[in-house]
N, C-alpha and C positions, 0 to 999 in steps of 0.2 A: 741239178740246181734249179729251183725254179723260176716258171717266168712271172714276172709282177705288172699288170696293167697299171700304167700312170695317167693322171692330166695335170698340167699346169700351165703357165701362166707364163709368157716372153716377158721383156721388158716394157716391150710396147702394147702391151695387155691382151694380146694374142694368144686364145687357148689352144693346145696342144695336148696330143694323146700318142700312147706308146705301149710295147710293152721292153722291159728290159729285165736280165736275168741277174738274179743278185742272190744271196745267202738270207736274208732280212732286209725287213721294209726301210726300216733307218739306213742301210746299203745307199738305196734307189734315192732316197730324199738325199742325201750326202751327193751323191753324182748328182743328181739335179740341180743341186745349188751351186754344186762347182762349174755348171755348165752354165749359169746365170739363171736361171728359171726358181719362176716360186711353183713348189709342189700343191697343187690340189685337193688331190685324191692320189694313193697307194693302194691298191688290195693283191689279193691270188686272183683268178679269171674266176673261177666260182664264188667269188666275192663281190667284184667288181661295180656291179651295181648294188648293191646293197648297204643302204647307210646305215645299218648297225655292224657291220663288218671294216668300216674305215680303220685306219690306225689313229694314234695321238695328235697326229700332225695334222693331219684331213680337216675341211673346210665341210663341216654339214651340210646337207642339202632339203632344202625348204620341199614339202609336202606338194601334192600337186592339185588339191581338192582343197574345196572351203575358201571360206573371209576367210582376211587376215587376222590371228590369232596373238596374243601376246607371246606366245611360242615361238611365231615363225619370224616376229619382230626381233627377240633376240639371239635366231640365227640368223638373221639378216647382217644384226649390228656387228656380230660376232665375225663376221665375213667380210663387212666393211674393215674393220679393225685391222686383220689381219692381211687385208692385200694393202691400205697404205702403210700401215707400218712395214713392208715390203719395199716401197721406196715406187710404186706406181703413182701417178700421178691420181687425181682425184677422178677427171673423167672414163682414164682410162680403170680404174678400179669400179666403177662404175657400171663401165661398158663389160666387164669380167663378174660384175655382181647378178646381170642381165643374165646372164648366159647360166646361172649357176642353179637356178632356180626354176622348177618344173611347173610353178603355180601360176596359173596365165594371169591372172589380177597383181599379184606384187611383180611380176616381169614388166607389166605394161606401165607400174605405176613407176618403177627402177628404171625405165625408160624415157619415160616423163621427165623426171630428176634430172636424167643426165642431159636433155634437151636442155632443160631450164639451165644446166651450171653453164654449159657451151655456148650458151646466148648471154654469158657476164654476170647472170644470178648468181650469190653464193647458197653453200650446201641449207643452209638453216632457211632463208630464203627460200629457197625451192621446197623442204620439209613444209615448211608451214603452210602447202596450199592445202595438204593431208591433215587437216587437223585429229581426223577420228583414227588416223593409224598411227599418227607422230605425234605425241601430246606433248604440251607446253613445256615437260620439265626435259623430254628429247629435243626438242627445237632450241630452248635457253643453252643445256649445256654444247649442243654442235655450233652456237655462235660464239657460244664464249673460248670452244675449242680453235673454232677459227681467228678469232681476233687475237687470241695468246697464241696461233702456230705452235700449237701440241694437238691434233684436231686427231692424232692414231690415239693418244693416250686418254682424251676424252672419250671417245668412240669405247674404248674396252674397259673404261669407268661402267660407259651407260651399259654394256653386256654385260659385267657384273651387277648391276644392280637390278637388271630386269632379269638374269637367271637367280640370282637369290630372291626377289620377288616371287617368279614363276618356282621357285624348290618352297617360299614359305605357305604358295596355295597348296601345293598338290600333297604339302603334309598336312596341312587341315584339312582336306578333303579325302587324305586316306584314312585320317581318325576319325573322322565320321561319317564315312560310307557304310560300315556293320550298323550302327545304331540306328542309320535312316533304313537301311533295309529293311534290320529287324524290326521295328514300327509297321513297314509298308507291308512287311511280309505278316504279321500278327495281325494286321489290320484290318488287311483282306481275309485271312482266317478266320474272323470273327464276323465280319459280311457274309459270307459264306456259310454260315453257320445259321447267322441270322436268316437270309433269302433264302437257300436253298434247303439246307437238313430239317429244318424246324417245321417248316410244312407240310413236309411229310409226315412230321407228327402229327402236327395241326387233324390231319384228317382221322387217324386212329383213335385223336382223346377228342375228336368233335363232337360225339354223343354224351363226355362224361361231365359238361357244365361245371359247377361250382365242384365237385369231389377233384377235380386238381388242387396240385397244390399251389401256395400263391404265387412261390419263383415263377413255377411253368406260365401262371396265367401271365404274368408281367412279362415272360419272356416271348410268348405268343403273342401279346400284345403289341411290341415295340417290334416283332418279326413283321405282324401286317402292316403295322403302320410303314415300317421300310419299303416294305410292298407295293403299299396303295399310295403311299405319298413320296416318294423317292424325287419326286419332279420340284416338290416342296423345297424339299431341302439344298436340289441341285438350284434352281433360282435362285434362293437366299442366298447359299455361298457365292454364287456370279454375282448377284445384286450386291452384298458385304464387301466383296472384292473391289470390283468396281467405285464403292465410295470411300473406300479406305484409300485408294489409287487415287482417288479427286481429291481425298483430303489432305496426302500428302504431297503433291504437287504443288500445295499454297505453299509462301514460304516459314506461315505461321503453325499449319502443320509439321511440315518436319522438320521443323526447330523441336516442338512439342514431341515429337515422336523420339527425336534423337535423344532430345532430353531427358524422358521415361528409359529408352533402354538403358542410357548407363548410371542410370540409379538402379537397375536390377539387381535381383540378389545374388551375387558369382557371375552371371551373365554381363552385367552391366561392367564390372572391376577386367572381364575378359576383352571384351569392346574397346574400352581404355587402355590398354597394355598395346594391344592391337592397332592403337591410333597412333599412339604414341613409339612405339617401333616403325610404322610408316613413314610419320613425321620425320623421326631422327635421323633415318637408311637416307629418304627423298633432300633434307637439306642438306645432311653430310656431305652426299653426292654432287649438288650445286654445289656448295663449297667448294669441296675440295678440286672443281671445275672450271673454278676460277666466276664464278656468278656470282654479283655483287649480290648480297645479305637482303636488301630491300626488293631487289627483283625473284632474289630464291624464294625468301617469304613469298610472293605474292605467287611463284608457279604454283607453291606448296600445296596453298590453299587450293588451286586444281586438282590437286593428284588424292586431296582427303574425303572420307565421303561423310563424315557425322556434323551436323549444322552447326551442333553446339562445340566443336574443337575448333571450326572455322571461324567462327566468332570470336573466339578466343584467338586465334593468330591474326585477326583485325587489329586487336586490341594492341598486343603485338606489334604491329609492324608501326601504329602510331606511336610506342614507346620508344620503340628503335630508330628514327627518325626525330623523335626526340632527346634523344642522346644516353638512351635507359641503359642501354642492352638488351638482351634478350630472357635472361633469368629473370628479372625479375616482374617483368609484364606478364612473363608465362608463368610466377606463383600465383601472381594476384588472381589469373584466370579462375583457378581452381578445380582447372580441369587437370592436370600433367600430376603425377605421381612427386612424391619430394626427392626419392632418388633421383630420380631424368633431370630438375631441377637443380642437385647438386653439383652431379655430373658439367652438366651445361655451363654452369656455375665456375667451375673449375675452368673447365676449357678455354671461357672465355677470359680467366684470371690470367691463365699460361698461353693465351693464343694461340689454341690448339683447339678451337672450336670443332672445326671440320671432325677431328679424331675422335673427341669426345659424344660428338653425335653417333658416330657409327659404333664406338661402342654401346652407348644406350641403345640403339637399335640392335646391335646381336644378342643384347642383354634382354630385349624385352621380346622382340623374337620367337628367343628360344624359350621364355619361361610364357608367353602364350601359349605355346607349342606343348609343352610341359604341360599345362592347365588343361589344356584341352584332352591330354592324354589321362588325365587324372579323371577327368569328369566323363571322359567317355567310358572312362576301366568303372566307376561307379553308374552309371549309366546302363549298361549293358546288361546287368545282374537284375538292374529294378525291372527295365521292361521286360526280360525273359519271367518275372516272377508274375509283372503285371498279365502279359499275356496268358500266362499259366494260369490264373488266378480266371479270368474273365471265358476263358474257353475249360476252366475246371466247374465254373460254376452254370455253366449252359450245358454240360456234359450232368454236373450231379440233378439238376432241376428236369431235362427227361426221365434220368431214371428215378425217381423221387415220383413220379407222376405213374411210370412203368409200375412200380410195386405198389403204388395208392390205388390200381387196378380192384387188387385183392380186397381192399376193405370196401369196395362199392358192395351194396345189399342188391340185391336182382331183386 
């Protein structure tokens, strides 16, 4: 029978480590709880450390390198969650959250917290001296957790929403990881092409002047120029950068910028979906958190980043306050889709606001998601042809130049 290394958890927040011999890991978690203990960690000894080898039950363990990550925030939360809805008390889940975690900066800051609650600060109170790791819409809902005394159930709200957060990044960033490479990867192939191969030519049709053909001269041309001015164009793009960086720092820039991109053609209608799924997941969330409407609004507008959406849930929140609702401030905007608008519509008809947001947000989500998989599946074919095309034409214009050899008169 094998042995199973465990750790958990007393009542008095006391970790604990073992091993015990059991048939299966659900065995060992069943005796531990009969014994009063919350389970930790479960593995085989050749497991044991290793947090991809934990079982279903297992309490993740936070990374031991880097800032603090949206990643290791919601295994943090996910960890909080799970030892109070245990029945620990808050410091002592605290003082167990300390221990669990290898990353010397989120330890020290978990230790911070727990100083601040034991000195009569509450949990959102002591969050909020963190503002750059704990943002507004984490701090509103652990207050609002707290004052309603549901503060487990809020806790695995907010880990739901920052792992479906954290799953709707890393699916936009796996559908367009191929197409940026393919770019970066074509791109340098044609630098390359440009600096290095062509010079080589450069020196064999040096004597043949105007008997090139015109491709080759224009391609020789734009080879030296890369050459001899390389500093040129490295400037300009630092200097471009730079005042595009100052220009949208104003607030009248990136209103103006926001505003161009979701008038884009397919880009801008993706940006919108995209806003608008944020929107819905981030107030459903408050909602359903028990965070009054006027105060969700105003986290919201934290958590969005296009000027021109935030302006519009201004608008917003003076309707709401004036006894509108929230439909129909948000048609007038002219930003939000008429679906999400229906939707909203509904919810607030049936009092099912909270529900109705989060389905617009899986709805829009997932057909971002969708979009972007569409646009990348057409995408992919154009730059492979692109690149074909740009390193087919620098390949036929040597040789073009190679057999125009033959018609030079000696």
């Amino acid at each position: 029978m094998p042995q199973f290394h465990y750790q958990a958890t007393t009542p008095q927040g006391k970790i604990i480590e073992g091993v015990m011999e059991a048939g299966e890991e659900k065995v060992v978690v069943a005796r531990l709880h009969d014994q009063g203990y919350l389970p930790l960690r479960v593995a085989l000894p050749g497991a044991a450390k290793s947090s991809s080898s934990t079982g279903w039950f297992s309490l993740p363990v936070l990374p031991g390198r880097g800032t603090v990550r949206q990643r290791d925030l919601m295994v943090l939360t996910q960890e909080l969650a799970t030892l109070i809805a245990a029945g620990l008390p808050l410091d002592r889940a605290l003082s167990v959250l300390g221990g669990l975690t290898s990353k010397e900066e989120l330890k020290k800051i978990v230790g911070q917290i727990l100083r601040a609650v034991q000195q009569g600060k509450s949990l959102a109170e002591a969050l909020a001296v963190y503002p750059k790791i704990f943002p507004p819409l984490y701090v509103n809902m652990v207050k609002a957790g707290e004052l309603g005394g549901f503060l487990d159930t809020t806790l695995q709200r907010l880990a739901e929403y920052l792992e479906r957060a954290q799953q709707v990044q890393d699916e936009v960033k796996s559908a367009l990881t191929y197409p940026i490479l393919l770019t970066v990867v074509g791109g340098l192939s044609v630098i390359i092409l440009l600096t290095y191969v062509l010079p080589k030519f450069a020196v064999i049709f040096g004597d043949l002047g105007h008997a090139l053909p015109t491709s080759t001269r224009v391609l020789l041309a734009i080879s030296h120029g890369l050459r001899a001015y390389w500093w040129v164009l490295v400037l300009g793009g630092i200097g471009g950068w730079m005042s595009m960086r100052q220009y949208l720092s104003t607030p009248q820039g990136r209103f103006a910028w926001d505003r161009w991109r979701l008038r884009l053609w397919l880009i801008g209608q993706l940006l919108t979906k995209r806003e608008v799924g944020r929107f819905a997941r981030t107030l459903g969330t408050l909602l359903k958190s028990g965070v009054p409407l006027l105060q969700a609004l105003e986290v919201v507008q934290d958590v969005l980043e296009n000027q021109m959406v935030i302006r519009a849930l201004r608008e917003v929140r003076v309707g709401v306050r004036e006894g509108q609702g929230i439909a129909g401030p948000l048609g007038r905007s002219g930003v939000f889709p008429t679906l999400a608008l229906q939707m909203v519509s509904v919810g607030e008809e049936t009092g099912r606001l909270d529900e109705m947001l989060m389905r617009v947000a899986e709805y829009y989500e997932r057909d971002t998601y969708n979009q972007i998989k569409r646009l990348t599946s057409l995408l992919e074919p154009v730059l492979i042809l692109v690149m074909g095309l740009l390193v087919g034409f620098v390949v036929i214009s040597m040789l073009s130049a190679v057999f125009s050899i033959n018609d030079i008169s000696f």
